[in-house]
Every structure is written in C-alpha cells, then in structure tokens.
N, CA, C and O of each residue as an XYZ file, in Angstrom:
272
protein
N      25.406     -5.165      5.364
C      24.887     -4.918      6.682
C      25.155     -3.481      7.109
O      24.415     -2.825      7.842
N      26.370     -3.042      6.533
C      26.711     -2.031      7.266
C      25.503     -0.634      6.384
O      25.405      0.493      6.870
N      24.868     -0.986      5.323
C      23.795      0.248      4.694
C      22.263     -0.206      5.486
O      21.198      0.367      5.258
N      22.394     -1.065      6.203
C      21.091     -1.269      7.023
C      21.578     -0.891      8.593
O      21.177      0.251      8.820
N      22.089     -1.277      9.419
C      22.079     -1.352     10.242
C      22.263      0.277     11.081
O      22.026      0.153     12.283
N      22.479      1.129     10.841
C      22.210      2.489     10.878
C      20.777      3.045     10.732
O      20.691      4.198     11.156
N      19.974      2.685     10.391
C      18.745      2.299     10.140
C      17.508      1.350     10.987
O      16.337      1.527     11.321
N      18.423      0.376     11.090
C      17.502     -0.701     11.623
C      17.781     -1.604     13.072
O      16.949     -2.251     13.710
N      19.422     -1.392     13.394
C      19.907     -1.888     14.249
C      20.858     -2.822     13.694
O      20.649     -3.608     12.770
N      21.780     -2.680     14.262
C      22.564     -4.049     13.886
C      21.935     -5.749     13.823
O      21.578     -6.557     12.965
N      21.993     -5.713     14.468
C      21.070     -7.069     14.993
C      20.113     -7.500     13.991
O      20.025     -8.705     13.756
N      19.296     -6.568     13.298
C      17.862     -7.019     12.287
C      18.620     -6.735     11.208
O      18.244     -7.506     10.325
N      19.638     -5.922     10.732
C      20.564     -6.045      9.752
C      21.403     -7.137      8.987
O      21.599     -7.314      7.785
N      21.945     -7.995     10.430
C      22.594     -8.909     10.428
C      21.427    -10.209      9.947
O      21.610    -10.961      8.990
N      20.435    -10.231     10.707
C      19.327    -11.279     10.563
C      18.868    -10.830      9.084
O      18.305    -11.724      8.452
N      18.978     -9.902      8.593
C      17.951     -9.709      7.347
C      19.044    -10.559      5.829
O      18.589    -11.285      4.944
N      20.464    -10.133      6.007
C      21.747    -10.182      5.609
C      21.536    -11.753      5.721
O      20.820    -12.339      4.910
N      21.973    -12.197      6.418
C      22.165    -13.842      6.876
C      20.983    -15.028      6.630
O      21.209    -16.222      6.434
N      19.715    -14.395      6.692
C      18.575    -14.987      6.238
C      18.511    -15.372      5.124
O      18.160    -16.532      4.908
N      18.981    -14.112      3.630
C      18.767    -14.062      2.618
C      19.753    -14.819      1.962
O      19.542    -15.625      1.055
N      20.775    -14.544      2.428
C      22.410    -15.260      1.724
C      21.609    -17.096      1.912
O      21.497    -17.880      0.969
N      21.287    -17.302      2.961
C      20.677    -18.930      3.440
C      20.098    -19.264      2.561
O      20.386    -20.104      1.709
N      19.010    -18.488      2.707
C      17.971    -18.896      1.697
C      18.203    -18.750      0.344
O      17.156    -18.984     -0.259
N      19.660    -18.296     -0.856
C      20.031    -18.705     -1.614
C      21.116    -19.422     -1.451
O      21.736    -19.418     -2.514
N      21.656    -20.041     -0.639
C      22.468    -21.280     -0.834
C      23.833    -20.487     -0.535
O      24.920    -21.022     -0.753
N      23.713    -19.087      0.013
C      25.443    -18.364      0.165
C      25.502    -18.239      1.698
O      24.819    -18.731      2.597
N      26.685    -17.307      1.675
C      26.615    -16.994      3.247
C      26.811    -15.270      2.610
O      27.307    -14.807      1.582
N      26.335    -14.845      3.468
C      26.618    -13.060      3.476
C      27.992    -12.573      2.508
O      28.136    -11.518      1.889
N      28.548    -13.270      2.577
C      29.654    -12.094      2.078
C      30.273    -12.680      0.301
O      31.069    -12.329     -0.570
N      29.174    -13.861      0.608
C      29.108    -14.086     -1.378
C      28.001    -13.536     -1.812
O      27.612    -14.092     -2.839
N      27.263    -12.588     -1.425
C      26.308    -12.391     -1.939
C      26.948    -10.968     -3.080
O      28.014    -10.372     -2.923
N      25.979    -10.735     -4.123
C      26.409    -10.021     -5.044
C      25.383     -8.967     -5.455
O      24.385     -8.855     -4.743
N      25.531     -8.107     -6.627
C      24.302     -7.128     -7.171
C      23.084     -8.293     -7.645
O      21.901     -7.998     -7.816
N      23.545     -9.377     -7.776
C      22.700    -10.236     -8.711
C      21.550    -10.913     -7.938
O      20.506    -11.386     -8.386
N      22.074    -10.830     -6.438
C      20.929    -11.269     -5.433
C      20.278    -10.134     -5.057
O      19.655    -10.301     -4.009
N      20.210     -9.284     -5.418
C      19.564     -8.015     -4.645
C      17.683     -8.455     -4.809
O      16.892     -8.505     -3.868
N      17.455     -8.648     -5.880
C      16.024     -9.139     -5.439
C      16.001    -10.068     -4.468
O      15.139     -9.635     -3.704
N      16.335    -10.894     -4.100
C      16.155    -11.603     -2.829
C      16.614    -10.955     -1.412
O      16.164    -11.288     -0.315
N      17.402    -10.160     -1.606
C      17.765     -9.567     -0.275
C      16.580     -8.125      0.028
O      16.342     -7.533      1.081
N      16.066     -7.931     -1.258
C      14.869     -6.280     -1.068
C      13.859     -7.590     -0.682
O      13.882     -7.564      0.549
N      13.043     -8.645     -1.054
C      12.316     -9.406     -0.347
C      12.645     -9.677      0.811
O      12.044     -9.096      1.715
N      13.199    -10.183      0.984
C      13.765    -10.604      2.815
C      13.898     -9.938      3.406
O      13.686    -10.309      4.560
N      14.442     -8.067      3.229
C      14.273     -7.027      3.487
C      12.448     -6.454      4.100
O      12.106     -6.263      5.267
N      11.908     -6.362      3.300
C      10.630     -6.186      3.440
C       9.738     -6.960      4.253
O       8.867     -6.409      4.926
N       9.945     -8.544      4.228
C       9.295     -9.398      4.771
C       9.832     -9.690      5.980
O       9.272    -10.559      6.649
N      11.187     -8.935      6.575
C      11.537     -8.674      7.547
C      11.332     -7.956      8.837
O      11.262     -8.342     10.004
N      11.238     -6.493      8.114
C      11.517     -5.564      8.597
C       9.851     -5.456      8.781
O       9.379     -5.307      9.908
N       8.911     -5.550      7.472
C       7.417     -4.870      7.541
C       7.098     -4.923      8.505
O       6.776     -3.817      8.939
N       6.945     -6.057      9.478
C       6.247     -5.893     10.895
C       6.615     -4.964     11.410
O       5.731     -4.133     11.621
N       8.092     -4.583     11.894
C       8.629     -3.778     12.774
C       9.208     -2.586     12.103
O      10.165     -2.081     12.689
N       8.848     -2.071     11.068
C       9.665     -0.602     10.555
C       8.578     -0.033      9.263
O       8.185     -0.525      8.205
N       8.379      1.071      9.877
C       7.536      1.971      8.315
C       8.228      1.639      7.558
O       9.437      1.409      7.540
N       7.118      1.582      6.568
C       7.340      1.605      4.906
C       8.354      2.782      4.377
O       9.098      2.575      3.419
N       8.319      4.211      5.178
C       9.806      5.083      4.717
C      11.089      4.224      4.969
O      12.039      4.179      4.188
N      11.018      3.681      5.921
C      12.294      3.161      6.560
C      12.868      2.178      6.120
O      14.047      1.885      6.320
N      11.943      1.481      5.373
C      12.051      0.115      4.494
C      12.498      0.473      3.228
O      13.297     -0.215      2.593
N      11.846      1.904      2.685
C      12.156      2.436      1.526
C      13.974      2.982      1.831
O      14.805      2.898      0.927
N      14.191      3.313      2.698
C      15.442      4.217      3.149
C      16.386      2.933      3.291
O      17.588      3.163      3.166
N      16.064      1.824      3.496
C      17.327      0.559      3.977
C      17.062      0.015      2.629
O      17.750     -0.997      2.497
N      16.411      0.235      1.647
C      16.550     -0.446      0.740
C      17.567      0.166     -0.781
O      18.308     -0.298     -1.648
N      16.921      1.618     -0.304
C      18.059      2.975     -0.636
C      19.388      2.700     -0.590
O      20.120      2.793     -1.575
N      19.715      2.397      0.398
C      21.028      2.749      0.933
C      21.786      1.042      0.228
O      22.930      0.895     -0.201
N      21.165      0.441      0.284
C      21.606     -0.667      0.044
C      21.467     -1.065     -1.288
O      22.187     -2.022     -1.573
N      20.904     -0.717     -2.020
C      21.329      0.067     -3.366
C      22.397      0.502     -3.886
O      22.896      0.027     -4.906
N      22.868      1.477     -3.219
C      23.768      2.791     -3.583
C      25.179      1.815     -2.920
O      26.291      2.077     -3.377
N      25.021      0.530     -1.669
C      26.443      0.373     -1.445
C      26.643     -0.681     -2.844
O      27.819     -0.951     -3.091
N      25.889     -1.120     -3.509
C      26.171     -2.593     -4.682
C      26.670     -1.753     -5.636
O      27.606     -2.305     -6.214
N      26.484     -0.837     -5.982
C      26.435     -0.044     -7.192
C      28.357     -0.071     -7.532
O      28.818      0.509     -8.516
C-alpha cells in the first residue's frame, strides 16, 4: 500500500491492496511476489476508471520495485 498510495490516495490503495489479497483467498499482508499478477489486474481494473494510464503505469512501477 504504502508504493500506491502516494500516487493514488490512501484510501484506493488500501481498496486496491485488500480487494486483491480477497480475491485470492489472503489478507494483505500474506500477499507475496507470486501474487503480483493479480494485484497489477486489480490494480488496473481499479484504478482505470479514475487514474491515467501514466499513473497506472507509475503505481504499478513502484510496486514492483517495493517486491523486488
């Protein structure tokens, strides 16, 4: 949360974070490098309504670089 929410708001960070962990059967803070395709989907299908495609590219960046 904390490589999105600088970005996106806390709030849609937290919802994007918490959505995705759900929807594989975790909660946020089991999530791992190994879910990252599900969290860049939920990411996107999140955010697309409400954030350019740079910005989507930039929270997806960053959130990248914190798994690594």
């Amino acid at each position: 949360m904390a490589a999105i929410g600088p970005l996106v708001g806390e709030m849609a960070a937290s919802t994007c974070v918490r959505a995705t962990a759900i929807s594989i059967g975790k909660t946020a803070d089991d999530l791992t490098s190994e879910d990252m395709p599900a969290l860049e989907a939920s990411v996107r299908r999140l955010l697309g309504p409400v954030a350019p495609a740079n910005v989507i590219a930039e929270v997806l960046a960053n959130i990248q670089e914190g798994v690594r």
